[in-house]
Every structure is written in C-alpha cells, then in structure tokens.
N, C-alpha and C positions, 0 to 999 in steps of 0.2 A: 418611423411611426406606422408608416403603412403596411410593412413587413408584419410588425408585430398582432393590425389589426386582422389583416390574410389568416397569418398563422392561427390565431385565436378563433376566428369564424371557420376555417377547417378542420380544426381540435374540437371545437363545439360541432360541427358534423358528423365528427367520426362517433363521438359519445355519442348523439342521438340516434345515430342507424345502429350502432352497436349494444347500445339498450333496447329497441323496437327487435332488433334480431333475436337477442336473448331473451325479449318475451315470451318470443312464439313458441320456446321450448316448454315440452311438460318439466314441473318441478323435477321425476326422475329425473329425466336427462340432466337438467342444469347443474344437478349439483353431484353425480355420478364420478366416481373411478373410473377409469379404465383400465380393460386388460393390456398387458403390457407386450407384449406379440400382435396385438391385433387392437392396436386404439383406437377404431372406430365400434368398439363394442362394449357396452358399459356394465362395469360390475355391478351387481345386486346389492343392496343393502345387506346386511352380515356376512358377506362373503369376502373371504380373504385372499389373495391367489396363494397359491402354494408353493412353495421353493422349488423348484427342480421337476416338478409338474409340468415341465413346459418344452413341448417338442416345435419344428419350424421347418419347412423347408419351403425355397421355391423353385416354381417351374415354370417353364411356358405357356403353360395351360394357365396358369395361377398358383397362388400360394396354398401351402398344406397345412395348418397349425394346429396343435392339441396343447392347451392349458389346462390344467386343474385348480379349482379353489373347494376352498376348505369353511366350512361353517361356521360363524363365532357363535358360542352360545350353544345354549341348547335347543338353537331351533332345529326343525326336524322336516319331515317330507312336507307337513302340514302347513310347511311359512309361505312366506309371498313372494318367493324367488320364481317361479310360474307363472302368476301372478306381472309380475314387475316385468319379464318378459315380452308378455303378450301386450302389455301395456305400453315399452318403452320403442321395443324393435321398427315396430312399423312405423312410428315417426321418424327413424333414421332411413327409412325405405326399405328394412324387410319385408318380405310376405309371409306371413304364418302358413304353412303345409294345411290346407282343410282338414285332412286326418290329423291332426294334433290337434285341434283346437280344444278337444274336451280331458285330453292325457295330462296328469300332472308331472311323470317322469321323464319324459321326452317328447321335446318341442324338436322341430323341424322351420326353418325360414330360408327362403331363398331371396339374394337379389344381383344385380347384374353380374349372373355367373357365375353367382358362388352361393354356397349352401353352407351353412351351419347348425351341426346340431348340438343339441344341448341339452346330455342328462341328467335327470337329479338324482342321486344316490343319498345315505343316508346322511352322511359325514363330508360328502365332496359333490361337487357340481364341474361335470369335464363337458369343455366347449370342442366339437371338432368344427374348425374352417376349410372346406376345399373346394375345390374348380366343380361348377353344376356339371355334370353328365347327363345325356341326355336318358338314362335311365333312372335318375334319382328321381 
C-alpha cells in the first residue's frame, strides 16, 4: 500500500512540473516539428523538409548541417516564416544578428558557438548550422 501511495504522489509530481514546464513554452514552440538533423530547431508552419536536402557533417569545432524545406501551399516570401523565427529562436536561446532584424530573406542567430543561418527563397527555406567564428 505504501509503494503504491510513493509511487502515485511521484507520478502526480512529475505531471505537475511537466505541465508548469510546458507552460512557459510559446504556443510555436509546443507544438512545432523539428528538423531532422538539427532537433533543436523547429520547423515553421508550412514548411516541409525536403528529401535529400540535407547535408551533415561533424567536427571538432562543432557540427556543420545544411537542410532544405519546401513550402506547402502557395505561400510566398510574404508568410510568417520570418516572422515565426524571430519569434520562436530566442526562446530556445538564439540571438537574432542586429543586422537582420528588419530582412525578410535572411535571418542570422547565434548561440553557444554556433550560428545559423536561415534563408528564404521563393519555394525553399535552407537552414545553414556551423561552429560561430570569430569573424561571423
């Protein structure tokens, strides 16, 4: 009996720190894809990833990764893939580049030592991930 009531009062803790966690995410985030190379970085709303779009490699400095996704629909430069970006990144601890903040084709974010960029083309949206240098 006592096992059961442990177990019970530790199942009911976990639910409520792990509901209280998942609060604090924006709606993007909670309910986001991710890329499949890189799952710490969440796909857009109408964005597909693209078959065989997807390059990888690692190093020592850090890893290298280039995906491509593909637009459903016909949305166009004009959607909120930019938008959902600059929105979602910095919650996960991007920093937006200051010179991108006003581009809609190419966002820039850095964070512990790694930089990705991400631009929008008409039809595809290609994420590059690599190790920060000290010139980027």
């Amino acid at each position: 009996m006592a096992k059961k009531c442990l177990f019970n009062l530790i199942f009911g803790w976990i639910l409520v720190f792990g509901w209280l966690a998942g609060a604090g995410l924006s709606p993007a985030v909670a309910g986001a894809a991710y890329l499949s190379l890189a799952p710490d970085i969440p796909l857009a709303p109408g964005l597909s990833e693209f078959d065989g779009g997807q390059v990888v490699f690692d190093k020592p400095e850090g890893r290298i990764v280039r995906i491509e996704a593909e637009r459903l629909g016909t949305q166009g430069a004009g959607d909120g893939v930019p938008a959902f970006y600059r929105e979602t990144l910095p919650n996960l601890g991007w920093q937006l580049n200051g010179a991108d903040k006003s581009a809609d084709n190419v966002l820039t974010f850095q964070r512990e030592g790694e930089t990705l960029l991400i631009t929008m083309q008409d039809e595809r949206v290609v994420f590059k991930l690599s190790p920060f240098a000290e010139s980027d």
